[in-house]
LOVEXGU-355530 format. One record per residue: x, y, z of N, C-alpha, C in turn; residue in one letter; residue number from 1. Coordinates in Angstrom, 2 decimals. Layout:
N
+---------+---------+---------+---------+---------+---------+---------+---------+---------+------+------+
:      nX :      nY :      nZ :     caX :     caY :     caZ :      cX :      cY :      cZ : lodo : rolo :
+---------+---------+---------+---------+---------+---------+---------+---------+---------+------+------+
:       X :       Y :       Z :       X :       Y :       Z :       X :       Y :       Z :    A :  NUM :
...
+---------+---------+---------+---------+---------+---------+---------+---------+---------+------+------+
This chain:
77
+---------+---------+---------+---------+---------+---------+---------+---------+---------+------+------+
:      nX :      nY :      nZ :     caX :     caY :     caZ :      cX :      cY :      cZ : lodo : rolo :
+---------+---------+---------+---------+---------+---------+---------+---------+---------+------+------+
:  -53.57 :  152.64 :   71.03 :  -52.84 :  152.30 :   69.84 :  -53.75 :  151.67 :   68.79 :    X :    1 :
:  -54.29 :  150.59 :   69.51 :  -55.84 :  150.10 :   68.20 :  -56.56 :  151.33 :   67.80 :    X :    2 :
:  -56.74 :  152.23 :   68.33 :  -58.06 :  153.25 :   67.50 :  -57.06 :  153.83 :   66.68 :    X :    3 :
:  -56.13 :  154.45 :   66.98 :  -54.59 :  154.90 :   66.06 :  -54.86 :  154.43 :   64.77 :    X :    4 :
:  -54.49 :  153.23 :   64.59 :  -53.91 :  152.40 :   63.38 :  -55.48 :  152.09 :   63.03 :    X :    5 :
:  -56.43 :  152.06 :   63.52 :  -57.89 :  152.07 :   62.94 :  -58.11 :  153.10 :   62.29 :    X :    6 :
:  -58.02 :  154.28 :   62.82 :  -58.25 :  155.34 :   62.32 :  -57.75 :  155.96 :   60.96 :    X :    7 :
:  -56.17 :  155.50 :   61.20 :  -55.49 :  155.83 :   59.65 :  -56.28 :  154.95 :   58.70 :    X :    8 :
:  -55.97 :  153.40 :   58.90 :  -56.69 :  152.92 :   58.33 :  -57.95 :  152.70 :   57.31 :    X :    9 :
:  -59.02 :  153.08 :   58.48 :  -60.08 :  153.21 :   57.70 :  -60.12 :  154.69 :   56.80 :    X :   10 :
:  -59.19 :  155.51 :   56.51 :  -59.28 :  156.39 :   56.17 :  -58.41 :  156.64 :   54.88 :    X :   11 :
:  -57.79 :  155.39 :   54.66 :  -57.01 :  154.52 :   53.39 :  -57.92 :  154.13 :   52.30 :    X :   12 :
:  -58.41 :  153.69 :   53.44 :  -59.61 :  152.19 :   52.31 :  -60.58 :  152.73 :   51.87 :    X :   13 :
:  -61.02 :  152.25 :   50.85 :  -62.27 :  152.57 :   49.72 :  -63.34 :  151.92 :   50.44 :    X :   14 :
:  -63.52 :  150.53 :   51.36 :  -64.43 :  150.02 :   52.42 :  -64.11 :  150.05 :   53.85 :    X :   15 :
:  -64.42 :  150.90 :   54.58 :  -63.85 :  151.02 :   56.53 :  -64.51 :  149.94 :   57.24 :    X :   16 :
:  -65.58 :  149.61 :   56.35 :  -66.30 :  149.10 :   57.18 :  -65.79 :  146.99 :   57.18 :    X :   17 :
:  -64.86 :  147.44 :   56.60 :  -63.82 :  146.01 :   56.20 :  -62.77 :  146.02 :   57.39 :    X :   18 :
:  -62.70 :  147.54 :   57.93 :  -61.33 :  147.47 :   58.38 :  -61.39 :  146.35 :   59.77 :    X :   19 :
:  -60.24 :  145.60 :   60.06 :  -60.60 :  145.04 :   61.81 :  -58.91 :  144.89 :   62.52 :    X :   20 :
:  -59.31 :  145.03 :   63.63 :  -57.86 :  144.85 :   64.42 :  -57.85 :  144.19 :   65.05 :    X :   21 :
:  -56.95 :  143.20 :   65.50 :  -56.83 :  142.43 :   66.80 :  -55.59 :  142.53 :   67.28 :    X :   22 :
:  -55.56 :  142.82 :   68.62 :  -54.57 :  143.02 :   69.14 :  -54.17 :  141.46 :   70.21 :    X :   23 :
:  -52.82 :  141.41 :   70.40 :  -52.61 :  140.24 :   71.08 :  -51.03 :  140.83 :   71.81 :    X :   24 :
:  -51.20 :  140.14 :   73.49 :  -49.95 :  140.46 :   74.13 :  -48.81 :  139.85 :   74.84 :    X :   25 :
:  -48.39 :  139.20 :   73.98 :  -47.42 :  138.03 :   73.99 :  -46.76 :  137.63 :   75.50 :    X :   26 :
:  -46.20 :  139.31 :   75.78 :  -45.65 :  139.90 :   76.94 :  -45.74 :  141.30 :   77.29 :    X :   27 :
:  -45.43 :  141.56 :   78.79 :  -45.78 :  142.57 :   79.19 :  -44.90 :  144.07 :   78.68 :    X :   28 :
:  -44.09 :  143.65 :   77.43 :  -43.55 :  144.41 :   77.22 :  -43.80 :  144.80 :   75.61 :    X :   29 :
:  -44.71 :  144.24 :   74.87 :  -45.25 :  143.83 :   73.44 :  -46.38 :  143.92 :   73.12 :    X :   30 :
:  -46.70 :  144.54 :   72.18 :  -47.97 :  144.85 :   71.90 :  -48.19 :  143.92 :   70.46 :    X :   31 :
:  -49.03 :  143.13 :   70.18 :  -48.92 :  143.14 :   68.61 :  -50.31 :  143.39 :   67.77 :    X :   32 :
:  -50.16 :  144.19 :   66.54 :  -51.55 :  144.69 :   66.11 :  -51.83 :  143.98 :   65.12 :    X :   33 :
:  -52.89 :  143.53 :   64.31 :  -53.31 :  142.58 :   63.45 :  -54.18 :  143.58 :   62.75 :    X :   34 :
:  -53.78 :  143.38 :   61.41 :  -54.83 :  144.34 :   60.74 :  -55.17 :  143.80 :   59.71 :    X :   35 :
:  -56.75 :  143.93 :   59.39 :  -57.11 :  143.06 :   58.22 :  -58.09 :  144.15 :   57.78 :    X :   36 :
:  -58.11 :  143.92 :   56.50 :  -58.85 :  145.02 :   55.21 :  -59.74 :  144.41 :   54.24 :    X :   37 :
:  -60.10 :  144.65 :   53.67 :  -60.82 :  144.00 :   52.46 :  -59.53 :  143.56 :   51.22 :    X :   38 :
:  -59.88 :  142.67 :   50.46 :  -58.87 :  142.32 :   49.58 :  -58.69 :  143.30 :   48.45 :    X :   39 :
:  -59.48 :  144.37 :   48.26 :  -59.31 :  145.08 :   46.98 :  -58.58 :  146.47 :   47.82 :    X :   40 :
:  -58.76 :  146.26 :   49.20 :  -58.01 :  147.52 :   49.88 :  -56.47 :  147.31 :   50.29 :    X :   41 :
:  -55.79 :  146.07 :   50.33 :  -54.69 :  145.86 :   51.21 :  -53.64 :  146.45 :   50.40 :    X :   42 :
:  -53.50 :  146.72 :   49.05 :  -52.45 :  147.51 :   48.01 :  -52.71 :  148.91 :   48.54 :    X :   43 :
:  -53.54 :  149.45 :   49.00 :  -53.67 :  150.83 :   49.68 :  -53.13 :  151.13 :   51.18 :    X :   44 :
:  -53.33 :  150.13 :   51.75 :  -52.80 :  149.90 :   53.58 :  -51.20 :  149.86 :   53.05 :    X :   45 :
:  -50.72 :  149.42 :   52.24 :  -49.51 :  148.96 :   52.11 :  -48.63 :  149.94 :   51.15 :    X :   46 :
:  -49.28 :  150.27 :   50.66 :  -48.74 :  151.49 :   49.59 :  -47.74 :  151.43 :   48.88 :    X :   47 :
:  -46.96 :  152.02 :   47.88 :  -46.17 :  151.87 :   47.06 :  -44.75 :  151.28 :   47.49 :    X :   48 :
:  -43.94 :  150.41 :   47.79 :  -42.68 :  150.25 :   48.07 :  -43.06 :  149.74 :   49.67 :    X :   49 :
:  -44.14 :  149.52 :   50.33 :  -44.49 :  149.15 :   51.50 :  -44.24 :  150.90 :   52.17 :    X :   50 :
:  -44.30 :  151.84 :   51.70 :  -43.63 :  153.16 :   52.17 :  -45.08 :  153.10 :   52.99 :    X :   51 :
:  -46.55 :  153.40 :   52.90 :  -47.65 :  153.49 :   54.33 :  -47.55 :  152.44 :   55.06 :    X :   52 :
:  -47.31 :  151.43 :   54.99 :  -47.07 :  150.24 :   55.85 :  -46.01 :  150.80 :   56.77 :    X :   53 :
:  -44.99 :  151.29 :   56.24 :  -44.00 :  151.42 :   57.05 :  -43.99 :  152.56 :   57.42 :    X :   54 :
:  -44.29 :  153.63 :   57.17 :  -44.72 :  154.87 :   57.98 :  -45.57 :  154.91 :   59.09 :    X :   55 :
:  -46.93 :  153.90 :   59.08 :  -47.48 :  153.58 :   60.30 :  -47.05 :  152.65 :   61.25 :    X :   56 :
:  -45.96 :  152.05 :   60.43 :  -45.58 :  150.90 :   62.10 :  -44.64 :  151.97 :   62.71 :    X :   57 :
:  -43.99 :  153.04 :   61.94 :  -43.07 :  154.23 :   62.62 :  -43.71 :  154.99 :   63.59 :    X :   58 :
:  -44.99 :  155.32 :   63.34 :  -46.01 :  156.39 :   64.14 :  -46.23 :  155.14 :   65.05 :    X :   59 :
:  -46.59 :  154.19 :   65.00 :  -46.66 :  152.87 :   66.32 :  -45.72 :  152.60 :   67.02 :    X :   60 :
:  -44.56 :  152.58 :   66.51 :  -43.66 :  152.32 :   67.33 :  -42.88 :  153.78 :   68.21 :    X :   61 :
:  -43.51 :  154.94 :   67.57 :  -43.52 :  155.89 :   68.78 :  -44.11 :  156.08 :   69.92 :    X :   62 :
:  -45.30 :  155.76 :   69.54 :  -46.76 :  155.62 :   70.68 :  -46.39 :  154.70 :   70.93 :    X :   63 :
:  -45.82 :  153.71 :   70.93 :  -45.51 :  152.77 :   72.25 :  -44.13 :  152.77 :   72.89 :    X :   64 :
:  -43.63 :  153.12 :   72.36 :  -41.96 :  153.91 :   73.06 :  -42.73 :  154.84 :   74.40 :    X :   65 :
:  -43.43 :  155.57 :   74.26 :  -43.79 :  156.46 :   74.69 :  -44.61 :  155.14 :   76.13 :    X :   66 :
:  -45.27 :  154.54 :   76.10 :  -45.89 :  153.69 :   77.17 :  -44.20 :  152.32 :   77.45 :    X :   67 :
:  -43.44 :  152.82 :   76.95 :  -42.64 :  152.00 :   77.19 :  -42.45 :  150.39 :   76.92 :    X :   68 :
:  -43.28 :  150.43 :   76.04 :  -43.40 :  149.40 :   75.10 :  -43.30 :  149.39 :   73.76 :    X :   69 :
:  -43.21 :  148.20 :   73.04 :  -43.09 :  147.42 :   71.63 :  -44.06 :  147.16 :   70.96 :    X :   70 :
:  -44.35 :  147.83 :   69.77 :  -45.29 :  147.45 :   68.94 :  -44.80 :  146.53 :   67.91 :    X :   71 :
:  -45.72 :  145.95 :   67.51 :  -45.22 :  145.18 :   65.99 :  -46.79 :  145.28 :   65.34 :    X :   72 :
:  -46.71 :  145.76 :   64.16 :  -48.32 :  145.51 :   63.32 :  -47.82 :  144.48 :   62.09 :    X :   73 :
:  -48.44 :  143.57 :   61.99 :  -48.84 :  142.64 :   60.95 :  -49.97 :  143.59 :   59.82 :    X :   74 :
:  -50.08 :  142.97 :   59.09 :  -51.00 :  143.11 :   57.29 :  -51.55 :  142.22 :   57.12 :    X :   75 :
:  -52.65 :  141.28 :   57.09 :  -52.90 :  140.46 :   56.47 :  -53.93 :  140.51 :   55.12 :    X :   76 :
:  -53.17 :  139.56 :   54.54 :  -53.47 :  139.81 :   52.47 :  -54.66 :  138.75 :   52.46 :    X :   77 :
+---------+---------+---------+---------+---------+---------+---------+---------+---------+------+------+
């Protein structure tokens, strides 16, 4: 799921080499992804109306349906 949301990611941003993830697992049933960008990139991760933000936590929260788990991705600005 981290290379996933890396991958779109860096492929958003005008700098990849900004992109970073951290993942953390609260519980054995939860995934949570942390994504941080450069500051001139996070209006691009997030896109108009939050519509790419929320299209990729949709594609995340399939891929982890699928392992039978919960994703949640954070943004940080």
């Amino acid at each position: 799921m981290k290379e996933f949301v890396e991958f779109i990611a860096k492929h958003l941003v005008d700098a990849p080499d900004s992109v970073s993830i951290e993942v953390a697992q609260p519980n054995e049933k939860t995934i949570e992804l942390t994504l941080k960008v450069g500051p001139d990139d996070v209006g691009k991760v997030i896109g108009k109306q939050g519509k790419t933000a929320q299209a990729m936590r949709t594609l995340l929260t399939a891929i982890a349906a699928k392992e039978g788990k919960r994703a949640i991705l954070k943004i940080l600005d």
